[in-house]
C-alpha positions as CSV (number, residue, x, y, z in Angstrom):
1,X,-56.1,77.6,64.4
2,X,-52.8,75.8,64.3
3,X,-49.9,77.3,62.6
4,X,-48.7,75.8,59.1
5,X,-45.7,73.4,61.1
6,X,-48.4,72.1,63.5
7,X,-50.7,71.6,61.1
8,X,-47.7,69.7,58.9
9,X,-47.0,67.7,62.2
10,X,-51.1,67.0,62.8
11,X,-51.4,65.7,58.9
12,X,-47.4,63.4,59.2
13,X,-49.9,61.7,62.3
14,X,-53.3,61.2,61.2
15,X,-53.4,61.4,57.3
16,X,-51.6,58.6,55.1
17,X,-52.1,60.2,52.5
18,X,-49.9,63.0,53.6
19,X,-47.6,60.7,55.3
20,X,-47.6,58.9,51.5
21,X,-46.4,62.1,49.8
22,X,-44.2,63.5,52.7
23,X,-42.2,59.8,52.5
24,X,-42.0,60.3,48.2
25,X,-40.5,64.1,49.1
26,X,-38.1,63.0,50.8
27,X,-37.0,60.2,48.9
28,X,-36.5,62.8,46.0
29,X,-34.5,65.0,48.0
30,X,-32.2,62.0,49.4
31,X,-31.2,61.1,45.5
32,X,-31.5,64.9,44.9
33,X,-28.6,64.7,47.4
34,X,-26.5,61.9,45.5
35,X,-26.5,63.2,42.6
36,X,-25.4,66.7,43.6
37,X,-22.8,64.7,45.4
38,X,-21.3,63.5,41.9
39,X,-18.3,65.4,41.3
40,X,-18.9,64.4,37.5
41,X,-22.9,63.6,36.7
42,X,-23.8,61.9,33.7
43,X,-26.6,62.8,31.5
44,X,-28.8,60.9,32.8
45,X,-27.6,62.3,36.4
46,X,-28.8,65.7,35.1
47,X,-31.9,64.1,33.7
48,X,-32.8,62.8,36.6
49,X,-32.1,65.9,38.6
50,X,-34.6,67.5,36.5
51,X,-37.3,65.1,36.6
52,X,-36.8,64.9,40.3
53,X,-37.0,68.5,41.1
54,X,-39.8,68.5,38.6
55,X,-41.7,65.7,40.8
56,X,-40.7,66.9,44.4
57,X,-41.8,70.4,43.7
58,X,-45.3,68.7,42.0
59,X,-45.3,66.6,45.4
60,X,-45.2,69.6,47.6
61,X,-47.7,71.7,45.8
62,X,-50.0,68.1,46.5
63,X,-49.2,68.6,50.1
64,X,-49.7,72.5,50.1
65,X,-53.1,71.9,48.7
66,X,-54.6,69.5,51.6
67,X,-53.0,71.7,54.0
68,X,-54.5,74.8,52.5
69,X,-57.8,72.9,51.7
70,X,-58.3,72.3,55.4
71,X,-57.5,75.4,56.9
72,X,-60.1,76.7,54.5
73,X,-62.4,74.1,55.6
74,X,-61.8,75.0,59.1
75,X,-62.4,79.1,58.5
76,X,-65.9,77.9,57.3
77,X,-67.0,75.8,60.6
């Protein structure tokens, strides 16, 4: 069985799905990265922050779960 980085590299290649997700994660983290870059955020910098971090870690678990759903999958063949 692959470990988790090849199996991460297998799903970025075959799966769109996963390629979908990975592409939003990364997105967050690039604003994630402006804003933190602010030396004075707004409210709405903060708020955003928090709704990002909110989403990216939501988007992560998403990714977790088909990774862990086929290594399951795979234990049972």
């Amino acid at each position: 069985m692959p470990n988790a980085d090849a199996l991460r590299q297998e799903f970025l290649r075959t799966s769109e799905a996963f390629r979908l997700l990975h592409a939003e994660h990364h997105e967050c983290e690039e604003r994630l990265v402006q804003i933190a870059q602010r030396t004075l955020p707004s409210q709405e910098d903060e708020a955003e922050e928090k709704r990002l971090k909110i989403h990216k870690l939501a988007l992560k678990d998403r990714m977790e779960a088909m990774l862990r759903e086929h290594q399951e999958n795979q234990v049972r063949v």
